[in-house]
N, C-alpha and C positions, 0 to 999 in steps of 0.2 A: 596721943589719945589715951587715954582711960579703959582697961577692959579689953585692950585689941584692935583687930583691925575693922575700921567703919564699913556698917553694912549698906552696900549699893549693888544694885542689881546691872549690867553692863546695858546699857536702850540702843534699843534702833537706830539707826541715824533719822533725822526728821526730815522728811522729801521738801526741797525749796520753794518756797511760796510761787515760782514760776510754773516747778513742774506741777504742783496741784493746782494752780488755774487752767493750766495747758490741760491735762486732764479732766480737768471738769468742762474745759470749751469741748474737747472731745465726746463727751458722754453727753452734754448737750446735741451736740451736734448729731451723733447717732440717734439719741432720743425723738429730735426732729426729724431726720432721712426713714425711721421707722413709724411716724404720726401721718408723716405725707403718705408712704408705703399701702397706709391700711387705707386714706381717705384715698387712693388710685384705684383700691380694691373696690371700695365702695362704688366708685364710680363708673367704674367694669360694670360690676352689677345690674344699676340703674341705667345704664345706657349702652351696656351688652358690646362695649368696643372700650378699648385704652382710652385714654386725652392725646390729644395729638404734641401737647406741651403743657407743661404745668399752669401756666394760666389760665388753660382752658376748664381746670380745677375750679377757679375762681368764679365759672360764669354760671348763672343760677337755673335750673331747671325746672320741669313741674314740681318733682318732687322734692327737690331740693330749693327751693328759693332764695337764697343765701349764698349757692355753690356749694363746693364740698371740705372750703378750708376755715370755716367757719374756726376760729382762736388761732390757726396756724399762722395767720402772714405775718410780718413779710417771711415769706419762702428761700429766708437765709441761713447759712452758715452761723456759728459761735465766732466768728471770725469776719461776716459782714459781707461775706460773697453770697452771690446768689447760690442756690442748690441748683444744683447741672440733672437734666433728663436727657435719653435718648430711645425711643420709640423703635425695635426692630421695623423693619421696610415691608416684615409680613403682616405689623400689626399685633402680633399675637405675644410679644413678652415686650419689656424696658430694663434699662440699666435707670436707677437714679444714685446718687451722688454727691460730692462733696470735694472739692479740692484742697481740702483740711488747712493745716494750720501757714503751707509759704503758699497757699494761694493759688499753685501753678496746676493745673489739671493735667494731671499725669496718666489721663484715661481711665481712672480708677486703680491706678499703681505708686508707687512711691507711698505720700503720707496722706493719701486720696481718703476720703472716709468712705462706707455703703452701710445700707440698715443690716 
């Protein structure tokens, strides 16, 4: 070369078109488990008691005539599973959930997603 040594600056490696889909199903998927989160909230609110399961999201009230997932369904996973709920027995909190990307419902462990 002419002049010396060619100027280049050393780059990143570039993350494999796998890992950025897998990461993007992920942030999806969080994005959902956190849109459901807030319409639970909602519906706390307007009927002063959790849903006894997520479907029950679906069923439309006075106030709400439509339900409360109005643009959300289907109520899956980046991955095509359903989103996992579980209702404590007191009534008064829930787990919701995602069995992420192998699918297996790890109770919210391994590569389980939550909002």
């Amino acid at each position: 070369s002419v002049g010396g040594e060619a100027a280049f600056a050393p780059s990143e490696p570039e993350a494999a078109p796998a890992d950025e889909q897998n990461e993007a199903a992920r942030q999806a998927t969080i994005d959902q488990l956190a849109a459901v989160s807030t319409r639970i909230a909602v519906f706390k609110l307007d009927q002063g008691r959790l849903p006894e399961s997520l479907e029950e999201l679906a069923k439309p009230t006075a106030n709400y005539p439509r339900g409360f997932l109005e643009g959300l369904e289907p109520l899956k996973d980046a991955w095509g599973a359903p989103l996992l709920f579980a209702r404590a027995s007191d009534g008064a909190s829930y787990r919701l959930w995602s069995a992420g990307p192998d699918g297996i419902d790890g109770n919210g462990q391994g590569d389980d997603l939550a909002p």
